[in-house]
Backbone as CSV, one residue per row, in Angstrom:
resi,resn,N_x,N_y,N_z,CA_x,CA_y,CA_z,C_x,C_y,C_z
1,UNK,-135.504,83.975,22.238,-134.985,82.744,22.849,-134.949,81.632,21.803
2,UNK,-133.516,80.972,21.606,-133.872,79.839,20.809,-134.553,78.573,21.219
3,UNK,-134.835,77.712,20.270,-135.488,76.501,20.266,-135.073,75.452,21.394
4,UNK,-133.402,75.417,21.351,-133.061,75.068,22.563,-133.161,75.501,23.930
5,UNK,-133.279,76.993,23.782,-133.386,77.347,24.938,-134.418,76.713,25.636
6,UNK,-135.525,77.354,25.219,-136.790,76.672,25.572,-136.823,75.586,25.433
7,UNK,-136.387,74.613,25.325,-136.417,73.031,25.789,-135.922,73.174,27.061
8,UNK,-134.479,73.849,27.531,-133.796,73.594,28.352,-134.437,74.148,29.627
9,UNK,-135.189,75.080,28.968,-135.826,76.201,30.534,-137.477,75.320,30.916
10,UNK,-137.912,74.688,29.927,-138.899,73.588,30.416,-138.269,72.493,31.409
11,UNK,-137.476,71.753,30.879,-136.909,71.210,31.429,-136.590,70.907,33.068
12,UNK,-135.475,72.555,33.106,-135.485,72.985,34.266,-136.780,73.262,35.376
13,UNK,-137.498,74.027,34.921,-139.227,74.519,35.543,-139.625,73.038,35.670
14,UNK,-139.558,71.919,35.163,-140.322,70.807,35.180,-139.934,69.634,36.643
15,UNK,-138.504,70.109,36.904,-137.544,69.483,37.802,-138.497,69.830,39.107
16,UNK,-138.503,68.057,39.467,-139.295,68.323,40.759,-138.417,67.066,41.795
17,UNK,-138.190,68.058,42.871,-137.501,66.889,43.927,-138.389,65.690,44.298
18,UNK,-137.628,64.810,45.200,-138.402,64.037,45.313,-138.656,64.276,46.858
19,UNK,-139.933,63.091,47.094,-140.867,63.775,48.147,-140.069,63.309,49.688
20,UNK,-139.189,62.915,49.575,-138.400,62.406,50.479,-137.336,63.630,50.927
21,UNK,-136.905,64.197,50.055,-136.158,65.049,50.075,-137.044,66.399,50.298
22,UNK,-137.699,66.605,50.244,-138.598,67.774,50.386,-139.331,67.714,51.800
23,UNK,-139.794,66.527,51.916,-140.323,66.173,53.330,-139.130,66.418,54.479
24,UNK,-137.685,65.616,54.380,-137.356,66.275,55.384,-136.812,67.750,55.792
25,UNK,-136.659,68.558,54.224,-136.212,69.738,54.893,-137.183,70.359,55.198
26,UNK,-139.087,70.132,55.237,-139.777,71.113,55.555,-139.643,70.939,56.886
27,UNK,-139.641,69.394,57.322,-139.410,68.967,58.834,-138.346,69.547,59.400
28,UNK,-137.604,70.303,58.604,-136.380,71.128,59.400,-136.699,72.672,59.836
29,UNK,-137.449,72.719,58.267,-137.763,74.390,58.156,-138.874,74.347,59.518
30,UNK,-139.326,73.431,59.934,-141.064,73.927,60.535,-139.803,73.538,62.342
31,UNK,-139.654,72.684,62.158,-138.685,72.090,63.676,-138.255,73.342,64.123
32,UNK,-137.133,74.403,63.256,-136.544,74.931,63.420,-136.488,76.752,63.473
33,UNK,-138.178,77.263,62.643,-139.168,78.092,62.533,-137.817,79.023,61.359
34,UNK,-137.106,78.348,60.391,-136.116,78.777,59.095,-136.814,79.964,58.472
35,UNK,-138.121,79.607,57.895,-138.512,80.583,56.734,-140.038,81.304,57.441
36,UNK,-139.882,82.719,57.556,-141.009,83.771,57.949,-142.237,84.411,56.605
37,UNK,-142.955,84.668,57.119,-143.694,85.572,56.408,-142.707,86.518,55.774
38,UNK,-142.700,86.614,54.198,-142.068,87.967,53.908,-140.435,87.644,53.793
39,UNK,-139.782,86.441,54.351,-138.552,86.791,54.295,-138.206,86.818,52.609
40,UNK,-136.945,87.156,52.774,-136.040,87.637,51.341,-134.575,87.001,51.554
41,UNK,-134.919,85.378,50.831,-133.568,84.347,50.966,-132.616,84.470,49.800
42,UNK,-131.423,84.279,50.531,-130.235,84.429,49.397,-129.830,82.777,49.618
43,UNK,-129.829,81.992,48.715,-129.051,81.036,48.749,-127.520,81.217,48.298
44,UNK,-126.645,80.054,49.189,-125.484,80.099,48.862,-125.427,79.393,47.810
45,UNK,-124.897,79.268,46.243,-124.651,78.214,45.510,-123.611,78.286,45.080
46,UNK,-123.225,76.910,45.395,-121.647,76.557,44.788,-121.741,75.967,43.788
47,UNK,-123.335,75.697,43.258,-122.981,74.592,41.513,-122.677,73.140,42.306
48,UNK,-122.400,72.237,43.339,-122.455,71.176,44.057,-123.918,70.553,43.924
49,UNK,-123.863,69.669,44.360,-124.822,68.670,44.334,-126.214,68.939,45.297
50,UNK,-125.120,69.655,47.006,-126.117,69.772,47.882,-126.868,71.149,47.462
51,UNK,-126.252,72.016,47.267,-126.861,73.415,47.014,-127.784,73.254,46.077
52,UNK,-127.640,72.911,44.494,-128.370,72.582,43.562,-129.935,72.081,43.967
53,UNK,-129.383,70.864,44.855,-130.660,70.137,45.548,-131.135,71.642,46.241
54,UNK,-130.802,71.929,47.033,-131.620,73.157,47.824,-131.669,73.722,47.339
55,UNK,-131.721,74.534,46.230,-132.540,75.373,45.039,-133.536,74.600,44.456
56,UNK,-133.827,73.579,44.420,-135.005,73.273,43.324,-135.461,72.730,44.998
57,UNK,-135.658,72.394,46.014,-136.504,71.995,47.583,-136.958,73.456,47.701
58,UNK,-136.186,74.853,47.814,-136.781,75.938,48.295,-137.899,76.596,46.770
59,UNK,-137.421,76.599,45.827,-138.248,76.649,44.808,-139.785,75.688,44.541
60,UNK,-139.616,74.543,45.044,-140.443,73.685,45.293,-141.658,74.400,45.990
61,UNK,-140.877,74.292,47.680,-141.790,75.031,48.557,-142.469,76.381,48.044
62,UNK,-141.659,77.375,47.628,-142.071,78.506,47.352,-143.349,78.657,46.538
63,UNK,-143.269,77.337,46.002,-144.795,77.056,45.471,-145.813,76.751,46.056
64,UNK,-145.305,75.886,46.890,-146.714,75.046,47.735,-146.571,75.396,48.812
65,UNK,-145.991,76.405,49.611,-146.383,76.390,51.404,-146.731,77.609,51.247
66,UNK,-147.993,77.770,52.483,-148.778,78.766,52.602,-147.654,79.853,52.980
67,UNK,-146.829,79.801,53.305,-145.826,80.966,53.880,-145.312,81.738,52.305
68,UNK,-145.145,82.825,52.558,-144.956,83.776,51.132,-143.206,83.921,51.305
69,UNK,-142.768,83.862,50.338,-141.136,84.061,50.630,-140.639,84.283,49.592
70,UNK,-139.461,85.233,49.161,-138.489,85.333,47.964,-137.099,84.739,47.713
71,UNK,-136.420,84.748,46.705,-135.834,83.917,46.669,-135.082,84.478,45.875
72,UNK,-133.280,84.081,45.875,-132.199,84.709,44.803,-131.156,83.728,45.268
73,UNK,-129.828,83.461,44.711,-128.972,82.785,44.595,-127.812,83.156,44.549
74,UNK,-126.839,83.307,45.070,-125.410,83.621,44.751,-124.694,82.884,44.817
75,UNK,-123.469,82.991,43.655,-122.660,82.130,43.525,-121.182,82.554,44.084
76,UNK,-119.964,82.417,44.587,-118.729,82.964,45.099,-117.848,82.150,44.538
77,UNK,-117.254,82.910,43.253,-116.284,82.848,42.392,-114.234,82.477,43.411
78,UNK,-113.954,81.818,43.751,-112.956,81.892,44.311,-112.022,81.991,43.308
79,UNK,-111.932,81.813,42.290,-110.659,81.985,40.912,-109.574,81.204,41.085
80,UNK,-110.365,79.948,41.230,-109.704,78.320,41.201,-109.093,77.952,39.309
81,UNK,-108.407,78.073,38.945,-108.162,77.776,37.686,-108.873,76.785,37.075
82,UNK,-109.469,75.484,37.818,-110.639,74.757,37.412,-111.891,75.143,37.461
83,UNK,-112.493,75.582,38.387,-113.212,76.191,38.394,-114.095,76.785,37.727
84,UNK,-115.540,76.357,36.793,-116.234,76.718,36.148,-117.533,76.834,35.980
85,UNK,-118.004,78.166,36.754,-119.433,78.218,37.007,-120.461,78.829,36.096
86,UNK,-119.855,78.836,34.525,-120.354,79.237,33.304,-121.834,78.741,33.504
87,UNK,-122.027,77.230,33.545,-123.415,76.985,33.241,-124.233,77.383,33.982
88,UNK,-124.118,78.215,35.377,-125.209,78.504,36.597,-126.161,79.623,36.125
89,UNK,-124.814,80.479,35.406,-126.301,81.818,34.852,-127.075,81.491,33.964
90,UNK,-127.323,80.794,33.019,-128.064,80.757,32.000,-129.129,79.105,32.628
91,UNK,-128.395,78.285,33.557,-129.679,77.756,34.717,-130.650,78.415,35.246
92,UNK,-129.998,79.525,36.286,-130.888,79.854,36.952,-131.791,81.077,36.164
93,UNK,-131.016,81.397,35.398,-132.085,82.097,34.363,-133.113,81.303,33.728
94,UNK,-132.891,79.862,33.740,-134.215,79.274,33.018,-135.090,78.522,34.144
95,UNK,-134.463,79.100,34.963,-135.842,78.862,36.487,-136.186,80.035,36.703
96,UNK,-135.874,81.152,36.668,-135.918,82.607,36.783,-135.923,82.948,38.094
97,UNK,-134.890,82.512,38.051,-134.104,82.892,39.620,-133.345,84.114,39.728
98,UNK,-133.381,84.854,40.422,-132.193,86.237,40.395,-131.166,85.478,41.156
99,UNK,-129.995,85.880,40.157,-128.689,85.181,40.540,-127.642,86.378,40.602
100,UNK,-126.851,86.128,41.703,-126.083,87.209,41.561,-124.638,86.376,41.812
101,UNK,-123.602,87.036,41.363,-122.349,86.484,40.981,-120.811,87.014,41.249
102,UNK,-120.048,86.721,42.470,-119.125,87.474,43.073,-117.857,86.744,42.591
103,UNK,-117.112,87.473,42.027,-115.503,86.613,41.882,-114.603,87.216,42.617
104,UNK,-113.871,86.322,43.359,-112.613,87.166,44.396,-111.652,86.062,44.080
105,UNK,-110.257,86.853,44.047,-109.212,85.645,44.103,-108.800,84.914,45.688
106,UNK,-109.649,84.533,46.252,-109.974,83.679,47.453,-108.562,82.707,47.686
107,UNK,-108.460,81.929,46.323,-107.601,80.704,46.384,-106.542,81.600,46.545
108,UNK,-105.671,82.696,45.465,-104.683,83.333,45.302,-104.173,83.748,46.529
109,UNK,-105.265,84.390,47.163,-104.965,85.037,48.424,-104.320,83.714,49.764
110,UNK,-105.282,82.898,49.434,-105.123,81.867,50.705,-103.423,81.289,50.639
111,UNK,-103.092,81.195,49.840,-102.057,80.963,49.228,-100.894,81.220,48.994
112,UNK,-100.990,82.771,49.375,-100.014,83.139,50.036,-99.962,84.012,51.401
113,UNK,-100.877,83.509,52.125,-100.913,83.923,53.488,-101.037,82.972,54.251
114,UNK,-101.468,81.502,53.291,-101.639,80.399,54.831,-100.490,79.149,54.315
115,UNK,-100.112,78.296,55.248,-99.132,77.177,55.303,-100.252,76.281,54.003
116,UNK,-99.454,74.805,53.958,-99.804,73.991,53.378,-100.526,73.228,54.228
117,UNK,-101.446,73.662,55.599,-102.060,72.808,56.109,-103.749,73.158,55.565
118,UNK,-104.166,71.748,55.625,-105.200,71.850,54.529,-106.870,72.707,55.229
119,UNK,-106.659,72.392,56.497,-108.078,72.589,57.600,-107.799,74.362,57.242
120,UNK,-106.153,74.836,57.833,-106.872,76.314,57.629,-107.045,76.474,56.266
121,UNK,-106.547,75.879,54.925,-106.562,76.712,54.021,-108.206,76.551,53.874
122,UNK,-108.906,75.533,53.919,-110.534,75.490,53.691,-110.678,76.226,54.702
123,UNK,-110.436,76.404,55.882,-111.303,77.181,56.806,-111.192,78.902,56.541
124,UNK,-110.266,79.538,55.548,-110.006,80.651,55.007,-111.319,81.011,54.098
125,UNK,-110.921,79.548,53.159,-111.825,79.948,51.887,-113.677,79.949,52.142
126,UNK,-113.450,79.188,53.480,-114.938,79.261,54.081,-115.239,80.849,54.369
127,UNK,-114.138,81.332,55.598,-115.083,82.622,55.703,-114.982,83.792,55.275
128,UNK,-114.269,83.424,53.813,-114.460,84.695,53.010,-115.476,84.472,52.013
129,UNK,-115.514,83.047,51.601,-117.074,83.370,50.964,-118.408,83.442,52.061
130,UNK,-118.393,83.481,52.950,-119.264,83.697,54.196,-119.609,85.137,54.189
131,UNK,-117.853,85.726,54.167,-118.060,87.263,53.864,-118.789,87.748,53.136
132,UNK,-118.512,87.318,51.977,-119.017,87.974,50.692,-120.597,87.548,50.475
133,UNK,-120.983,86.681,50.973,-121.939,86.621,50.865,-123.411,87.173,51.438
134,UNK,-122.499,87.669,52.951,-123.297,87.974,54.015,-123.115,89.878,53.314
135,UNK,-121.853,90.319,52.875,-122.137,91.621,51.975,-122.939,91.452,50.921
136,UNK,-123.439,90.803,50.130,-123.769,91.011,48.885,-125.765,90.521,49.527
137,UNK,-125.665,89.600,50.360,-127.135,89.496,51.064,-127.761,91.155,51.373
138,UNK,-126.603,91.924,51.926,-126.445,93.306,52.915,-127.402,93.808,51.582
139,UNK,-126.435,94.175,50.267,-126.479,95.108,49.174,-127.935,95.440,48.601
140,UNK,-128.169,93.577,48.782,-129.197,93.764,48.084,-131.199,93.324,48.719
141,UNK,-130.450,93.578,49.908,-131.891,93.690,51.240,-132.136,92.208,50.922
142,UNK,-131.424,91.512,51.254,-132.063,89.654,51.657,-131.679,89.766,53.318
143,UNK,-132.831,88.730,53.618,-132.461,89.457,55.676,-132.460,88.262,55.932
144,UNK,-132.194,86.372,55.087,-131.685,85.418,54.946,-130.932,84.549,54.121
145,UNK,-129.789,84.232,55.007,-128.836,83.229,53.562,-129.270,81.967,54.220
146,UNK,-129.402,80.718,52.864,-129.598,79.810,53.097,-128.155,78.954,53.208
147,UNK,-127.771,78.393,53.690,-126.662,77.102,53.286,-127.204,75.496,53.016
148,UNK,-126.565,74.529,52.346,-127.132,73.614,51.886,-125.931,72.142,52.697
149,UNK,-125.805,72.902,54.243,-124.710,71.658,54.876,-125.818,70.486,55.124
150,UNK,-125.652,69.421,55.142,-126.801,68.234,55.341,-126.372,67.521,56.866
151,UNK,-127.089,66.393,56.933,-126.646,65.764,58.169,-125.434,65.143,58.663
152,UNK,-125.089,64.926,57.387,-123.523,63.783,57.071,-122.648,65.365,57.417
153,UNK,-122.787,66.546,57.138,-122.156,67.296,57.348,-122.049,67.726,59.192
154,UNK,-122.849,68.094,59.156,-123.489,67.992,61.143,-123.071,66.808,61.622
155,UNK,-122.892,65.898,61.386,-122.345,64.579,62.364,-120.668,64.833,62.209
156,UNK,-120.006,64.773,60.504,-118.591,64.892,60.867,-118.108,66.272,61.572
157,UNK,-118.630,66.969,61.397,-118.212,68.404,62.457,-118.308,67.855,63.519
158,UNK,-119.134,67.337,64.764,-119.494,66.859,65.822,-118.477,66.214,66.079
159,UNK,-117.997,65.299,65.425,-116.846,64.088,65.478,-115.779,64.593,65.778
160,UNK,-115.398,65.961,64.584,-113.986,67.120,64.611,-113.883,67.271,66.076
161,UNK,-115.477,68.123,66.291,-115.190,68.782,67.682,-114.702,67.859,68.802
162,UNK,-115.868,66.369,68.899,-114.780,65.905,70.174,-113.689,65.568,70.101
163,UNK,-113.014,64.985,68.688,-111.862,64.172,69.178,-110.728,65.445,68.902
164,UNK,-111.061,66.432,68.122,-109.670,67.486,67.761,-110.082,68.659,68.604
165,UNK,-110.934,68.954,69.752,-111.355,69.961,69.993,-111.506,70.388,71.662
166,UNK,-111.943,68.432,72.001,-112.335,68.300,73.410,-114.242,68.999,73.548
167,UNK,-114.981,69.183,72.667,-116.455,70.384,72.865,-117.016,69.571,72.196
168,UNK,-118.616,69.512,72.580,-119.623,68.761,72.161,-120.415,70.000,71.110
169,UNK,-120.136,69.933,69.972,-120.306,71.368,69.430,-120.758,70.778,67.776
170,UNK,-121.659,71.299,67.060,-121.878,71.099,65.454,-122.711,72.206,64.559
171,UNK,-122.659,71.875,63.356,-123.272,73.623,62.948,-124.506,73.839,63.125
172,UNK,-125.233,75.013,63.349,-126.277,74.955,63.875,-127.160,75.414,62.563
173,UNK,-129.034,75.084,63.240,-129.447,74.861,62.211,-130.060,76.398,61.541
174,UNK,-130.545,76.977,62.609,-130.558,78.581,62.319,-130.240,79.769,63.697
175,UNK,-129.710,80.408,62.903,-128.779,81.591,63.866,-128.968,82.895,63.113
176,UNK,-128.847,83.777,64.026,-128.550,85.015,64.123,-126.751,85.340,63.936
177,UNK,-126.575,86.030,62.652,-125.264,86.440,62.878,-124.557,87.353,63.684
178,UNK,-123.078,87.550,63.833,-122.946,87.702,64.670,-122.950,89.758,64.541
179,UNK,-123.277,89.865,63.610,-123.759,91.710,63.315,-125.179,91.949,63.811
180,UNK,-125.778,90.623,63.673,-127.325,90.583,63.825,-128.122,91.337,63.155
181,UNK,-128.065,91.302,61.873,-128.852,91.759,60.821,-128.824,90.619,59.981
182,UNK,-128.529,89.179,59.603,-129.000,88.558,58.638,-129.445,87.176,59.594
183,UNK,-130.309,85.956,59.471,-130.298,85.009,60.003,-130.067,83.786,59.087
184,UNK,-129.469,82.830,59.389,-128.380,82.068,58.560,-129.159,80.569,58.990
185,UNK,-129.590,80.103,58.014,-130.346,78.582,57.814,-129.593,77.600,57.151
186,UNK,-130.032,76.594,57.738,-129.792,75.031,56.885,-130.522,74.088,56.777
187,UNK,-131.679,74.685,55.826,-132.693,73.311,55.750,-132.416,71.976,55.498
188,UNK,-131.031,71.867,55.215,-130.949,70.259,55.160,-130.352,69.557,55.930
189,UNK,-130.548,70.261,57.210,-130.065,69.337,58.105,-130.183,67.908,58.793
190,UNK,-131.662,68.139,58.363,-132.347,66.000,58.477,-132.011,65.179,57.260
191,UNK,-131.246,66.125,56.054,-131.257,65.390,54.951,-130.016,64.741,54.912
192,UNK,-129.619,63.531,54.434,-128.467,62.450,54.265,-127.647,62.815,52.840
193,UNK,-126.705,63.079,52.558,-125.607,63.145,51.609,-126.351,62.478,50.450
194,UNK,-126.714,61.060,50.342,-127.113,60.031,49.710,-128.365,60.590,48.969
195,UNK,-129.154,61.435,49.504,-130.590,61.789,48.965,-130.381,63.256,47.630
196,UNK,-129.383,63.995,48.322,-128.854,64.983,47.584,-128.134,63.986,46.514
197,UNK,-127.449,63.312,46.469,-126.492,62.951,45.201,-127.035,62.425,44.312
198,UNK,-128.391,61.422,45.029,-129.437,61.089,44.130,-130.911,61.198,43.625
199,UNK,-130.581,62.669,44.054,-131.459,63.257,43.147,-130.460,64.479,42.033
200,UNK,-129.561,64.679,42.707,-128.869,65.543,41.317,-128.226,64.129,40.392
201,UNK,-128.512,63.558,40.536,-127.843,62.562,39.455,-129.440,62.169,38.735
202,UNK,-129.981,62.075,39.379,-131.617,61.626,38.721,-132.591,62.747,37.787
203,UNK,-132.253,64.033,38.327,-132.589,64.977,37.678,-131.680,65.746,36.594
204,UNK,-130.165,65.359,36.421,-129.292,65.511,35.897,-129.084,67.551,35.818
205,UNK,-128.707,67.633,37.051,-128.809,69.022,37.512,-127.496,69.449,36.766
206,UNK,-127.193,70.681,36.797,-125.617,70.751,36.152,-124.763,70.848,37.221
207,UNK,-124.136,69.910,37.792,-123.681,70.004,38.760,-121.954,70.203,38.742
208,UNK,-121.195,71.374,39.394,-119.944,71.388,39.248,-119.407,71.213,40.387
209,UNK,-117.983,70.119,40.161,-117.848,69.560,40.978,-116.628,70.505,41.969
210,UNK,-116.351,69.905,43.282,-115.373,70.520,43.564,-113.665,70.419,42.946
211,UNK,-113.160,71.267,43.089,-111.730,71.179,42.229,-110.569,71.808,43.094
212,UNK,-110.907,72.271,44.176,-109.639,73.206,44.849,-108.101,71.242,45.210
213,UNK,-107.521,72.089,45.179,-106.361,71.002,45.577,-105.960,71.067,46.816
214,UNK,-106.657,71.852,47.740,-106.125,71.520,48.906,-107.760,70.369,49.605
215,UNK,-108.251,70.260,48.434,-109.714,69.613,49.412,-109.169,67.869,48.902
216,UNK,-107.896,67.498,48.114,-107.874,66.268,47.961,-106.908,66.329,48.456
217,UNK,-106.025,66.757,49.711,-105.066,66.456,49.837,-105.398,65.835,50.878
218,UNK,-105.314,63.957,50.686,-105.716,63.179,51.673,-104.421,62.291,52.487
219,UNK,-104.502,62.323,54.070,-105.594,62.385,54.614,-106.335,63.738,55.093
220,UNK,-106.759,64.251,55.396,-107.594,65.224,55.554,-108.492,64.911,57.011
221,UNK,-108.536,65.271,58.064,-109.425,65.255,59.185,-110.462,64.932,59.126
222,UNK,-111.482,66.005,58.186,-113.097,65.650,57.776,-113.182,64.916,56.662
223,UNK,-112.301,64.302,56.160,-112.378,62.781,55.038,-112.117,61.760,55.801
224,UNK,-111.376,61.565,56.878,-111.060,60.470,57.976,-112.685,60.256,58.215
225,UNK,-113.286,61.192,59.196,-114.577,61.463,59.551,-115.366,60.541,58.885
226,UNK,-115.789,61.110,57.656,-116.675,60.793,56.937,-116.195,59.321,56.545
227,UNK,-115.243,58.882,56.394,-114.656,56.950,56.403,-114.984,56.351,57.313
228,UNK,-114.485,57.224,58.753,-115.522,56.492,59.640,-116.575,56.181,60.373
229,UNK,-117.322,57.244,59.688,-118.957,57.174,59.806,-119.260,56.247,58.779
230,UNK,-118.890,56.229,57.944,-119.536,55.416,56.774,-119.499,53.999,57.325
231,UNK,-118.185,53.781,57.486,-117.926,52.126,58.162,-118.954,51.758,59.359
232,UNK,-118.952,52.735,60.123,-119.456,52.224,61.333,-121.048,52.577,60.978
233,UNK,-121.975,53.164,59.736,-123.001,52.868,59.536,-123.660,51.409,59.072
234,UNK,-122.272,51.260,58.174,-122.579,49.367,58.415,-122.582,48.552,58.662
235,UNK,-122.363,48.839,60.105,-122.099,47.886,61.284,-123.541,48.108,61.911
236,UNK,-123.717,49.511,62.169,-125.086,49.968,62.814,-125.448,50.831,62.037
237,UNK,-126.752,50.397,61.365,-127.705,51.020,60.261,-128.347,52.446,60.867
238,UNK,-128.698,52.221,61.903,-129.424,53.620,62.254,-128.410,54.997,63.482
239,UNK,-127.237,54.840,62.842,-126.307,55.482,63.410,-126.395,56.789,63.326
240,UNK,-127.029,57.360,61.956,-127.184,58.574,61.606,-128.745,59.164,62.502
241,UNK,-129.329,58.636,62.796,-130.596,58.739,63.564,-130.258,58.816,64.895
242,UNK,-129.455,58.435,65.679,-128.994,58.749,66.607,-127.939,59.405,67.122
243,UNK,-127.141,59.921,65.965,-125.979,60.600,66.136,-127.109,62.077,66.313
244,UNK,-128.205,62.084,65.219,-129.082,63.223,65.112,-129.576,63.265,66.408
245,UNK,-130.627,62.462,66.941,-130.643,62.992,68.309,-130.016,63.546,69.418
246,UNK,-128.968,63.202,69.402,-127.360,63.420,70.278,-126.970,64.644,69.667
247,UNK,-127.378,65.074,68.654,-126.882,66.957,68.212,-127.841,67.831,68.213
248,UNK,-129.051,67.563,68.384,-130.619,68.800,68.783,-130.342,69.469,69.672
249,UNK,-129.611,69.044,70.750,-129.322,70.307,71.488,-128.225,70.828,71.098
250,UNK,-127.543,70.565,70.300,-126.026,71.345,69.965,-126.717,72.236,68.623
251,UNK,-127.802,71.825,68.041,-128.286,72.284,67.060,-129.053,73.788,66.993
252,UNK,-129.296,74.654,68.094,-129.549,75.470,68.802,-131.112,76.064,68.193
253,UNK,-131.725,76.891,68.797,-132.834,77.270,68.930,-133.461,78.664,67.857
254,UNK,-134.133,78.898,67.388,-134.274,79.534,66.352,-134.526,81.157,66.782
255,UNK,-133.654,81.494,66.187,-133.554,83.273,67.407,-134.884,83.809,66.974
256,UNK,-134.931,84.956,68.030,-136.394,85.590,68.244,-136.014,86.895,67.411
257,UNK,-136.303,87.603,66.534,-136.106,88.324,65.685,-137.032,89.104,64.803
């Protein structure tokens, strides 16, 4: 290993969230009964800000909570021509993370099977890396994927559902899939957009950003959303605290398994 390396893999090992951010996803993990004795978690990582954050919160824990748990990472290559998730292996290699690494032409495909409307083309590219992930969890005996959606994410879904949907409906926080062999978490569901961005900006994580072109083609439904949550948080400060209460029951119950 060179000289740099080992700076860089200290570095990394040294990265510690902050206690704010750690506090509320245990308050999610324990609310929501997320992580078992023994389980074997696959995180989803996209190289984003939120995921990043939830690799160094579950790495965190994995240290300090009495519960024993394993841990690996996958990344889902969509073969976006921007797209560059070079720096993740030689990261999570200097946390010594098992990382595993799927490339599919996701975008190519979407592309020529769906219109220029922007909801399905993301809602494509969603559940084929869902797919692939929930196979490659299969391959390699993980019997949990983590996702890293936060609260700001859970409120604009909620919003989608009533006004484009007519259903009081948002993502939930842990489930049973629908094969019922993997169970599917989101410890950051008490956590705020704002806490993730600043701590990957504070810890200077390598964070890659998003690049697909159908995610800037504005206006966009869940960019409306998120404009007008934002506005109307500064009108009323504790909007996000009560939008949260108003989704615990949409947030559903932690299967028996």
């Amino acid at each position: 290993m060179t000289h740099q390396a080992v700076l860089e893999t200290v570095a990394a090992e040294t990265i510690q969230p902050p206690r704010s951010l750690v506090t509320a996803a245990g308050r999610a993990i324990g609310d929501f009964d997320m992580i078992r004795e023994g389980d074997r978690i696959l995180l989803g990582l996209s190289g984003g800000k939120d995921s990043l954050s939830l690799l160094h919160v579950l790495l965190h824990l994995q240290k300090k909570a009495p519960i024993k748990f394993e841990l690996a990472a996958c990344t889902v290559d969509p073969q976006s021509d921007q797209f560059d998730p070079s720096p993740l292996k030689p990261y999570l290699a200097s946390l010594g993370v098992k990382y595993f690494f799927d490339s599919q032409p996701i975008v190519a495909e979407a592309q020529k099977t769906l219109t220029k409307d922007t909801d399905s083309f993301c809602a494509y590219c969603s559940r084929m890396r869902r797919g692939i992930l929930y196979r490659v969890a299969r391959e390699n005996g993980y019997n949990v994927l983590a996702l890293a959606q936060h609260l700001d994410d859970l409120a604009e879904t909620l919003m989608l559902s009533m006004f484009f949907g007519g259903k009081l409906r948002t993502m939930q926080a842990h489930y049973l899939n629908d094969a019922g062999d993997l169970r599917v978490i989101r410890p950051f569901v008490y956590v705020r957009e704002r806490q993730t961005r600043a701590f990957a900006e504070a810890a200077n994580l390598p964070v890659i950003f998003e690049n697909c072109p159908a995610c800037f083609a504005k206006p966009q439904q869940r960019y409306a959303m998120k404009l007008m949550l934002a506005e109307q948080e500064k009108l009323h400060p504790k909007l996000f605290a009560s939008l949260l209460t108003a989704m615990k029951p949409q947030m559903g119950k932690p299967p028996v398994c």
